[in-house]
VMD Tcl script that draws the C-alpha trace (Angstrom):
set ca {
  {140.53 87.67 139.93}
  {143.93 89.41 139.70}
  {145.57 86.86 141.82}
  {144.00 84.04 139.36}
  {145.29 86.36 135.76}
  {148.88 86.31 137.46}
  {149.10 83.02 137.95}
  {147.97 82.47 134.62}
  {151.09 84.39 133.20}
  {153.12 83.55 135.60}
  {152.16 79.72 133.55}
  {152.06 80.89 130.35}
  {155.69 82.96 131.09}
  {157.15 79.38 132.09}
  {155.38 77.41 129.87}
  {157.24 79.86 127.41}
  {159.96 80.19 128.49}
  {160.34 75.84 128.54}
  {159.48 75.68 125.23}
  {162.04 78.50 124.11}
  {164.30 76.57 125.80}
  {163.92 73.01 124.49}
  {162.32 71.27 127.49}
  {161.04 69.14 124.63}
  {164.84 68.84 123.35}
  {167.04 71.35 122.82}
  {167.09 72.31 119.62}
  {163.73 74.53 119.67}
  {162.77 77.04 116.69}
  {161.43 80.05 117.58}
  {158.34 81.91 115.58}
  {155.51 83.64 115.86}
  {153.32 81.22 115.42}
  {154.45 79.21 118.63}
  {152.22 82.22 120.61}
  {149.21 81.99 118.48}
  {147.46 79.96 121.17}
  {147.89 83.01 123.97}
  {144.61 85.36 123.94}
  {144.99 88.77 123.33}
  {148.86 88.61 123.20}
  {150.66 90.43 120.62}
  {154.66 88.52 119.46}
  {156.94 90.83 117.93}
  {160.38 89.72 116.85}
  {161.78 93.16 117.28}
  {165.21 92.38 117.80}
  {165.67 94.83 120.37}
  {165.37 94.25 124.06}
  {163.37 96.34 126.60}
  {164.89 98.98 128.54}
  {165.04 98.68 132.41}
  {162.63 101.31 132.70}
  {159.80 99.75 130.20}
  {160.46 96.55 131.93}
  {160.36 97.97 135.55}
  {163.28 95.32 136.41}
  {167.22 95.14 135.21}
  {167.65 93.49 131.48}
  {170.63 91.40 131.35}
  {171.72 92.59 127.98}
  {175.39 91.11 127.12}
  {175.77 88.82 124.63}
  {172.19 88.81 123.52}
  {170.98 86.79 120.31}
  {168.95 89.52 118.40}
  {167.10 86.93 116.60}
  {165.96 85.64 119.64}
  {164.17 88.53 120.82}
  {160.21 88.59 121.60}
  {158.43 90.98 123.13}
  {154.85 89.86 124.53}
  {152.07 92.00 125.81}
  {148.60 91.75 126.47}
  {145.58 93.85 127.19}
  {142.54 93.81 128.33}
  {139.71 96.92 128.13}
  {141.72 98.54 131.47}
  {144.81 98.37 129.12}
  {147.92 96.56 129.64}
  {147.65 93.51 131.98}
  {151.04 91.81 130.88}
  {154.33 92.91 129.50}
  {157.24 90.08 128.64}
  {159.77 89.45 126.51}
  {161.85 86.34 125.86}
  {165.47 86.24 124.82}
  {168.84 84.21 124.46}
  {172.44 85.25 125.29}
  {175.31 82.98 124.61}
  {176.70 83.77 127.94}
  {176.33 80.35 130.51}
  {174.17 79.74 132.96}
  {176.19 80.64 135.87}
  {177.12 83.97 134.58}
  {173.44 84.73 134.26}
  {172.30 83.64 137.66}
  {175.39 85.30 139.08}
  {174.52 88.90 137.75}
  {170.55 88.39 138.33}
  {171.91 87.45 142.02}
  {173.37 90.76 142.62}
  {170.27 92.34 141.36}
  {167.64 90.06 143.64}
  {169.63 87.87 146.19}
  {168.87 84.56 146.04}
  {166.28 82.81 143.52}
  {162.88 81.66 144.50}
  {163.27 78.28 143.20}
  {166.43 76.64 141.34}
  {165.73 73.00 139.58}
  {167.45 70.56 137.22}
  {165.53 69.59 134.20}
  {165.80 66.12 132.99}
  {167.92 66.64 130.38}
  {170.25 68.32 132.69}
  {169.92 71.75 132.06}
  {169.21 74.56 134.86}
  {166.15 77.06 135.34}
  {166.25 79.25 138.28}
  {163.24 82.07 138.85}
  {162.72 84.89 140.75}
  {158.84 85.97 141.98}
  {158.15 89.83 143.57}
  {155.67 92.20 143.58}
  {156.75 96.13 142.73}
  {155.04 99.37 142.36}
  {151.60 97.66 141.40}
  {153.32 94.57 139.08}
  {153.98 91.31 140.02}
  {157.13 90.36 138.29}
  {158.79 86.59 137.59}
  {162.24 86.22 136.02}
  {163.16 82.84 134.59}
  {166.60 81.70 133.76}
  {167.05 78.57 131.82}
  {170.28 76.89 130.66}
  {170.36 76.19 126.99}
  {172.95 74.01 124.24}
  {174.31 77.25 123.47}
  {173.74 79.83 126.35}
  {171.35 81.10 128.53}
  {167.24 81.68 127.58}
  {165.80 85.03 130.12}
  {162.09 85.44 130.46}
  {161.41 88.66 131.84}
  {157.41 89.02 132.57}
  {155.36 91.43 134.47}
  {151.80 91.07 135.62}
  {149.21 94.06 137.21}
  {147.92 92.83 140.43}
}
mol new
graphics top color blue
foreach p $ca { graphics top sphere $p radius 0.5 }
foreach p [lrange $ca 0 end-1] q [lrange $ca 1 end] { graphics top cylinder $p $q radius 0.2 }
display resetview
């Protein structure tokens, strides 16, 4: 049953994360509405990313579009299941990777969209969390989906 809820997230988190991004073109508008459809979830447009230690993984945090910024959570009656949070940074793709490189080693999986942008993601399991990190080029920047899931 755990297995099945994190691969559920892990769906929803890229699934996300795609539409964030503009698999559908590029030129996506963000609001709270677009997560009305996820069950239990809470979106906040907080403007503030999650530390390293609320996240349990490093935040790339230069360059960051505050109005990007949502933080996504759900719960169930053994509390919280889910923690995410979806952002943009005008820094390029590379420079992302790069620096979530030094943190991980080498991405999971790495793929070109058809429209010819880049999303690269990182899967692991930590101190009771399975964790998946997608990076996604964008028009203008870089789109990080940060996501962690009890097991």
């Amino acid at each position: 049953m755990r297995r099945k809820l994190f691969c559920l997230f892990a769906i929803l988190a890229i699934m996300a994360a795609g539409s964030l991004s503009g698999w559908g073109g590029c030129s996506s508008q963000q609001g709270e509405d677009e997560f009305a459809g996820y069950p239990n979830d809470a979106a906040n447009n907080v403007q503030e990313l999650p530390s390293e230690e609320e996240m349990g993984t490093p935040v790339y945090d230069k360059n960051v579009d505050a109005d990007s910024v949502a933080n996504l959570h759900t719960e169930s009656n053994e509390g919280v299941m889910s923690i995410g949070v979806i952002y943009k940074t005008t820094d390029d793709w590379e420079t992302v990777v790069s620096w979530y490189k030094d943190q991980f080693g080498e991405p999971d999986e790495i793929s070109e969209l058809p429209d010819g942008h880049f999303k690269t993601i990182w899967r692991f399991s930590k101190d009771g969390w399975n964790f998946t990190i997608t990076i996604s080029s964008t028009d203008a920047g870089t789109e990080i989906s940060l996501w962690k899931s009890r097991t």
